[in-house]
C-alpha positions as CSV (number, residue, x, y, z in Angstrom):
1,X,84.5,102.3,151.3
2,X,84.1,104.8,148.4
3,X,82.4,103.3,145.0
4,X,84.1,103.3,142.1
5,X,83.1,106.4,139.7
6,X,81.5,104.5,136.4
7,X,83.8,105.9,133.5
8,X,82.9,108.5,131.0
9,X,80.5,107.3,128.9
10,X,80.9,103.6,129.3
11,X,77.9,102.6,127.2
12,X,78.2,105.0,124.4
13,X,82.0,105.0,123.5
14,X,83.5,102.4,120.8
15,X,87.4,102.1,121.1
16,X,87.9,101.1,117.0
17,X,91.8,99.9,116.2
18,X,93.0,98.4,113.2
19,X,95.9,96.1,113.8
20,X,98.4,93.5,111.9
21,X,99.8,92.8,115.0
22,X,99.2,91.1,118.7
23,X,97.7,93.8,120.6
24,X,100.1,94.1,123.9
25,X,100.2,97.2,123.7
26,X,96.6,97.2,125.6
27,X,98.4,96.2,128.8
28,X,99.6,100.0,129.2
29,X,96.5,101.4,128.9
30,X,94.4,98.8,130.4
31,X,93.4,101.2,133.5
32,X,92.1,103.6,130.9
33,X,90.5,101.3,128.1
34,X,89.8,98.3,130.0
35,X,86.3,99.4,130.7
36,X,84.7,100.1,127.2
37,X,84.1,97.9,124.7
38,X,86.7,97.8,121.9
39,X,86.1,96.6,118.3
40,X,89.4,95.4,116.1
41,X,89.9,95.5,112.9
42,X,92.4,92.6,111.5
43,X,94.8,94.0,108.3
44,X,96.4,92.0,106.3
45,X,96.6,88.2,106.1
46,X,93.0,86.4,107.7
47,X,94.0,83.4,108.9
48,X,97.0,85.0,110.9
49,X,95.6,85.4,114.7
50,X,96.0,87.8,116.3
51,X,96.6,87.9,120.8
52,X,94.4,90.4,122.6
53,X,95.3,90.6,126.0
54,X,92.5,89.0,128.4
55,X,90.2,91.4,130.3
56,X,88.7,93.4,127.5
57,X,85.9,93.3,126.3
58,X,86.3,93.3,122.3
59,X,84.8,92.2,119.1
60,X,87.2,91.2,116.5
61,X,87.2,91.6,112.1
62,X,89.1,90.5,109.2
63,X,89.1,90.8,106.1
64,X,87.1,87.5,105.6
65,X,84.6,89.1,108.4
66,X,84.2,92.4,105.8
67,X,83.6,90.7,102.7
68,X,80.6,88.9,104.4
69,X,79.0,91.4,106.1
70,X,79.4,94.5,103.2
71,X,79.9,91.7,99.7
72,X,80.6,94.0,96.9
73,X,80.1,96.7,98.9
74,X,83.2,95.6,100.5
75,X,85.6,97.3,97.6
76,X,85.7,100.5,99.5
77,X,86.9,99.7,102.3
78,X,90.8,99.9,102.1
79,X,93.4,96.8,102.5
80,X,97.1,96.5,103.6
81,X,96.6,100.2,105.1
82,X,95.4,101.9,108.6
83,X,92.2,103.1,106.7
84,X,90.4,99.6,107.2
85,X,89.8,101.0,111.0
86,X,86.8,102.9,109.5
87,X,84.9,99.5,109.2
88,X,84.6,99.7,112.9
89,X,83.2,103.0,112.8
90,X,79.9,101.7,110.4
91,X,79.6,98.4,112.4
92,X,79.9,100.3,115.8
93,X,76.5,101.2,117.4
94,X,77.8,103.5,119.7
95,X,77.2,107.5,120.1
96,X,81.4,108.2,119.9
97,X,84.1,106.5,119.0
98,X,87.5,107.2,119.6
99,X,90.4,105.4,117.7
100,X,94.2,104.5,118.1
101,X,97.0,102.9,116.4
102,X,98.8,100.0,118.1
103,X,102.0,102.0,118.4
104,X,100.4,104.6,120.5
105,X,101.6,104.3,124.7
106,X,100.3,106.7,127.5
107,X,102.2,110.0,127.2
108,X,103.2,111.6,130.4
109,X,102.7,115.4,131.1
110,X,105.3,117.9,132.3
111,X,104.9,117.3,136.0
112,X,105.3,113.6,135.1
113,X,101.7,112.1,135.5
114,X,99.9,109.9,133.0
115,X,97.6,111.6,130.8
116,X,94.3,109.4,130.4
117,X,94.0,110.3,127.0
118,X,90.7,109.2,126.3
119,X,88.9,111.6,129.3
120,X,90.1,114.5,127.8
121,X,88.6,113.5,124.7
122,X,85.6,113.1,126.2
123,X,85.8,116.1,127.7
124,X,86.2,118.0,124.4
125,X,83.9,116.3,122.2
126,X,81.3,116.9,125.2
127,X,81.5,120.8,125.2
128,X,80.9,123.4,122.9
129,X,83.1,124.2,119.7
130,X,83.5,127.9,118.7
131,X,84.2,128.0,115.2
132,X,82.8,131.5,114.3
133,X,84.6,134.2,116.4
134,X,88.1,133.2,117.5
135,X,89.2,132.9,121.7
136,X,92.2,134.4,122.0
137,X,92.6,132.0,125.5
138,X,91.6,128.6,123.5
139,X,89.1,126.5,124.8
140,X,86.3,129.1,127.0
141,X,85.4,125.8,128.3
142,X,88.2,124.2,130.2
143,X,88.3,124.9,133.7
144,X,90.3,128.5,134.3
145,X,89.1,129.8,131.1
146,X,86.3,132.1,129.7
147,X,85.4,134.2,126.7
148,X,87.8,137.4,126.4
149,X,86.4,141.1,126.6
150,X,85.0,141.6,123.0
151,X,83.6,138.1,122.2
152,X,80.0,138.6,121.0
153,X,77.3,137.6,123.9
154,X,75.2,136.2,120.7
155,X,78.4,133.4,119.3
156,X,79.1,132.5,123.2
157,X,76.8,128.8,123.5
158,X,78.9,127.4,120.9
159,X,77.8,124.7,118.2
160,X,78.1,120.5,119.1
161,X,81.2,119.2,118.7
162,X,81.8,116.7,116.2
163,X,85.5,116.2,116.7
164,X,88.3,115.8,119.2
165,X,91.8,115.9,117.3
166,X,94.8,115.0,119.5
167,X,98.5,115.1,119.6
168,X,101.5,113.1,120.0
169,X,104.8,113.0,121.7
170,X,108.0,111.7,120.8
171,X,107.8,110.6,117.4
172,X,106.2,113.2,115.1
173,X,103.5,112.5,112.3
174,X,105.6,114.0,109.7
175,X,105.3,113.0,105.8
176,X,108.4,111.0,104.5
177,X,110.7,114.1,102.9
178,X,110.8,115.7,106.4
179,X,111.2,112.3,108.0
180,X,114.4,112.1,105.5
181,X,115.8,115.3,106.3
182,X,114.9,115.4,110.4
183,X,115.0,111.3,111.1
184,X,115.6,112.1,114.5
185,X,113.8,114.8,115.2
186,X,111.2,114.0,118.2
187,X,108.2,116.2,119.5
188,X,108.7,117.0,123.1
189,X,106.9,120.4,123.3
190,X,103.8,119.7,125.3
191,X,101.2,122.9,125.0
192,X,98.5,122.7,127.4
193,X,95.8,124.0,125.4
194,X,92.4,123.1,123.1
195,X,91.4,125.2,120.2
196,X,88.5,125.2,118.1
197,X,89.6,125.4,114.4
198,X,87.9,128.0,112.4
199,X,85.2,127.9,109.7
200,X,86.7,127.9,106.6
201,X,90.0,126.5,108.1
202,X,91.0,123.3,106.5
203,X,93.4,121.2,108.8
204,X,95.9,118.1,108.3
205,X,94.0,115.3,110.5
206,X,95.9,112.1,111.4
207,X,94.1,109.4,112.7
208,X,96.5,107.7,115.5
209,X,94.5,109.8,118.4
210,X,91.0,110.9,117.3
211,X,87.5,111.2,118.8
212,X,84.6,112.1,116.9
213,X,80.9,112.5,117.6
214,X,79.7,108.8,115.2
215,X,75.9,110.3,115.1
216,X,76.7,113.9,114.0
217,X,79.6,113.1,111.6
218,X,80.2,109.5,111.5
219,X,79.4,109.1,107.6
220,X,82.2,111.4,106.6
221,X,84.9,109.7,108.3
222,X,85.4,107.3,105.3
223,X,89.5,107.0,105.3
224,X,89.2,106.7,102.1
225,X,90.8,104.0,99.2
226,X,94.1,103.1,99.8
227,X,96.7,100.6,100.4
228,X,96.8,97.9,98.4
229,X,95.9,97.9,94.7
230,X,96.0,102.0,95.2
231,X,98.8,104.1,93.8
232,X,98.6,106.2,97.3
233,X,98.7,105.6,100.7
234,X,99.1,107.4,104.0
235,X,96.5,110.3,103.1
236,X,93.4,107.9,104.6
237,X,92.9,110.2,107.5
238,X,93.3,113.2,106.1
239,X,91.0,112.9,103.1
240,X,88.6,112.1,105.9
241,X,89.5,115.4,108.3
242,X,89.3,117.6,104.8
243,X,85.9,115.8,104.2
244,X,84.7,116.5,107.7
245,X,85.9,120.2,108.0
246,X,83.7,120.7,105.3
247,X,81.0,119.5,106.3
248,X,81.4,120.2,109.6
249,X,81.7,123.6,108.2
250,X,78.5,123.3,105.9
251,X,76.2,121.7,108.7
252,X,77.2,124.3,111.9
253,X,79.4,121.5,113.8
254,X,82.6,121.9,115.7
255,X,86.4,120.7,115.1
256,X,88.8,120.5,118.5
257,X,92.4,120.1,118.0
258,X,95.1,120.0,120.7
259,X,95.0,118.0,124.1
260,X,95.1,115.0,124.8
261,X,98.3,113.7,123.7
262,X,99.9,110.2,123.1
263,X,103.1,108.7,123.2
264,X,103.8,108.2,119.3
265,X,106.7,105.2,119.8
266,X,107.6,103.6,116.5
267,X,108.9,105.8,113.1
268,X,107.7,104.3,110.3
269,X,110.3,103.7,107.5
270,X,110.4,106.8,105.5
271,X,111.6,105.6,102.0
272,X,108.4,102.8,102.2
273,X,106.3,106.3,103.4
274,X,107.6,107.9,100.5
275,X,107.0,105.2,97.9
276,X,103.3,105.5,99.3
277,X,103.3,109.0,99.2
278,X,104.9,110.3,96.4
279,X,101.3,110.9,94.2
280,X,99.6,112.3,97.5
281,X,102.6,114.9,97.7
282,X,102.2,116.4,94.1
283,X,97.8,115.8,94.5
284,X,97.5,117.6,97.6
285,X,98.2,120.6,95.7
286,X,94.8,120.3,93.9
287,X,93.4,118.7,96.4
288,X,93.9,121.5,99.0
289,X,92.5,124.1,96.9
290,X,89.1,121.8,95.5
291,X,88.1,121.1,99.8
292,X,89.2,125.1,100.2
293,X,86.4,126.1,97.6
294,X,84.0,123.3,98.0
295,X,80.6,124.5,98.5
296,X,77.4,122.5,99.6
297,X,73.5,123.1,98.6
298,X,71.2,124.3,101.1
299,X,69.4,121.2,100.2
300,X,71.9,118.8,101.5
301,X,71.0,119.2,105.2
302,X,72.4,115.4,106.5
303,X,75.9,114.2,106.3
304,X,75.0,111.8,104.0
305,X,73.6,114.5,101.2
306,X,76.8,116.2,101.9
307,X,78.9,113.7,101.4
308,X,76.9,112.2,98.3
309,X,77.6,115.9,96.9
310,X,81.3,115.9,98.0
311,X,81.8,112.6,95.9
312,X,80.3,114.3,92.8
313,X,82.4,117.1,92.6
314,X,85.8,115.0,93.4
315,X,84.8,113.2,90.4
316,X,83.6,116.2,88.3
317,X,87.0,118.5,89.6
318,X,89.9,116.0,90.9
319,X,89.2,113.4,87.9
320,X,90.8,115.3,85.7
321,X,93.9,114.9,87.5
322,X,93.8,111.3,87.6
323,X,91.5,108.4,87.0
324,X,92.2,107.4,90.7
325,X,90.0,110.2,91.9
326,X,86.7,108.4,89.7
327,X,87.8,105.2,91.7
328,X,87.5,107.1,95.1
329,X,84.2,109.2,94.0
330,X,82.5,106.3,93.2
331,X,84.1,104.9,96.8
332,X,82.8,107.4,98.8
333,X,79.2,106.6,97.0
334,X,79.7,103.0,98.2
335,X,80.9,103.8,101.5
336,X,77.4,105.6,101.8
337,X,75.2,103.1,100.8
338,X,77.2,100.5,102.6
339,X,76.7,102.6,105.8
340,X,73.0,103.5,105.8
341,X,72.5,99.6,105.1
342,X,74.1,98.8,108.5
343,X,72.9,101.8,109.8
344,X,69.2,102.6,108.7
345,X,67.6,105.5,109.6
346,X,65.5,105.3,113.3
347,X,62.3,105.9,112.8
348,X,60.5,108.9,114.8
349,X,57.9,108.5,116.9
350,X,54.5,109.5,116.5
351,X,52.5,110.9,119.8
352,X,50.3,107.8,119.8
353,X,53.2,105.9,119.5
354,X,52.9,104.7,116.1
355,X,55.9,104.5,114.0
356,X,55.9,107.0,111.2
C-alpha cells in the first residue's frame, strides 16, 4: 500500500482568508487546503458567526479578537474591507502564507484537470526569481525550460523569491469603469507560463490568489487603510504589491506573476466599486509616479527600515495631495510597531550557546 506523500510544506504554510460570510466554499478545495492550517479573519459585524466546514484545522478573528490583541494599535488595520486579511499575516507564525477570497473555486486547465492552486505557488515561491536580465522563455525553472543563449552565466542562480502572484478565470479583476463598459466580459485565456517581473517594474497586485515568502517580505504586505471611515477602497492590495516591488526591488528579492490560476465566480457590483474607487482612480496618478521614483538608503537594510522610510516619504510627497495620505503614513508606522510587537526579533545564537 503506497503512503500518502506529506503535502508541500505542511508546517510552514498559513492559509489567511478574510470573510463576512459562512465559508462553504472550503468544500471544493478541501483536497487541496484540508491539510494546512488556515487562520480567518471575521469582517464586519462580531457577534455574527460565521460556519466553517468541519475537517480543517483553523483559528478564527473578529474584530473584537483584534482590538484585544493589537488595542490602539488596532486603528490600522482596515474594517468593512478585504484588507483586514493582513491581520492574519502578523498573527501567523508560519514561513509563507498564501491567501484567498471566499469567492475563489478551483479553476480547471485546458485539458480539463483541476489545477491545485496552491502547489504551484509553492512551487514558485520555492525557486529562484530573475529580476535583473529578462528570459525570453519565462520561468528557466519550470520543468522544459532553461536560460536562453545570451543570458549572462554570472545573473543565472537567481535571487529568493518573495512573491507568487496568480491569476484568475472567468470573472476578471477589473476596476469599476471597465466593469461598466465590459459587464460581461469573462477571462478565459489561460497562458501556461510564470515570469519574473523586472527591477524597476511596478505591477497592479490583487490579493484574491497570492503567496508570498512572510519572513523575507511579510512587513510590507500591510493592505493598507481602507474600508470604513476611509474615503477609498479597493486599492488594499495594491498599495501593498507597489510597497513590496519596492522593496523587493531595494533589498535583491524576487516578484512571480502568472500560474496558478483560480476560478474568480462572483462580479462585484460596479457602481458600489466605483463609489469606493473614484479617489483611488484620480490618486493613482501620483501615486504611480511617487513608488516609480522611490528610492531607499543603503542604511535601511530590513524590511522594516524600508518600510519605516516608505511611510515618510508618502507623508512628505502624497500628503500634499490629500490629508488621507498623513492618516496612512502614520498607518504604515503603526502597522510596523504593531508587527515587530507580535513578532520580535529571534535572537542569534552565540557558539557557547548563550543568547546574544
Amino acid at each position: 500500500m503506497a503512503v500518502p506523500m506529506t503535502p508541500l510544506l505542511k508546517d510552514e504554510l498559513d492559509i489567511v482568508i478574510p470573510t463576512i460570510r459562512n465559508l462553504e466554499f472550503l468544500e471544493m478545495w478541501r483536497p487541496y487546503l484540508q491539510p494546512y492550517h488556515l487562520i480567518i479573519v471575521q469582517d464586519g459585524d462580531p457577534t455574527r458567526s460565521i460556519k466553517i466546514p468541519e475537517g480543517f484545522d483553523y483559528e478564527l478573528y473578529n474584530r473584537n479578537d483584534i482590538n484585544r490583541i493589537l488595542g490602539p494599535k488596532a486603528s490600522c488595520i482596515s474594517f468593512k474591507d478585504s484588507a483586514c486579511r493582513c491581520f492574519g499575516y502578523m498573527v501567523s507564525k508560519k514561513k509563507y502564507i498564501f491567501t484567498i477570497d471566499d469567492d475563489c473555486f478551483v479553476a480547471k486547465d485546458p485539458s480539463g484537470k483541476e489545477i491545485n492552486a496552491l502547489e504551484q505557488h509553492i512551487k514558485n515561491i520555492l525557486s529562484p526569481s530573475t529580476p535583473f536580465f529578462f528570459n525570453t522563455l519565462y520561468d528557466p525553472f519550470r520543468d522544459g525550460a532553461d536560460f536562453v543563449r545570451g543570458y549572462p552565466f554570472s545573473l543565472r542562480p537567481g535571487v529568493p523569491t518573495a512573491v507568487s502572484h496568480g491569476l484568475w478565470l472567468n470573472i476578471p479583476d477589473y476596476d469599476a469603469p471597465t466593469q461598466l463598459v465590459k459587464p460581461l466580459e469573462r477571462n478565459t485565456r489561460y497562458v501556461d507560463a510564470v515570469l519574473t517581473i523586472p527591477k524597476g517594474t511596478l505591477f497592479p497586485m490583487c490579493g484574491m490568489n497570492l503567496t508570498f515568502n512572510r519572513e523575507l517580505i511579510g512587513p510590507a504586505m500591510y493592505f493598507g487603510l481602507m474600508g470604513d471611515g476611509q474615503p477609498i477602497g479597493r486599492y488594499d492590495d495594491m498599495w501593498a504589491g507597489w510597497c513590496v516591488k519596492v522593496i523587493c526591488d531595494h533589498l535583491g528579492l524576487g516578484v512571480k506573476t502568472g500560474l496558478p490560476y483560480i476560478w474568480h465566480s462572483k462580479a462585484s457590483n460596479p457602481f458600489v466599486n466605483l463609489k469606493k474607487e473614484y479617489k483611488g482612480i484620480f490618486w493613482q496618478e501620483d501615486i504611480i509616479p511617487f513608488f516609480q521614483a522611490a528610492t531607499l538608503s543603503n542604511e535601511a537594510t530590513t524590511v522594516q527600515q524600508c518600510y519605516i522610510e516608505l511611510s515618510k516619504q508618502v507623508k512628505e510627497k502624497l500628503g500634499k495631495i490629500d490629508p488621507y495620505f498623513d492618516t496612512l503614513s502614520d498607518a504604515m508606522v503603526t502597522w510596523i510597531e504593531a508587527w515587530d510587537e507580535l513578532n520580535p526579533p529571534k535572537k542569534a545564537e552565540l557558539p557557547n550557546g548563550a543568547a546574544k
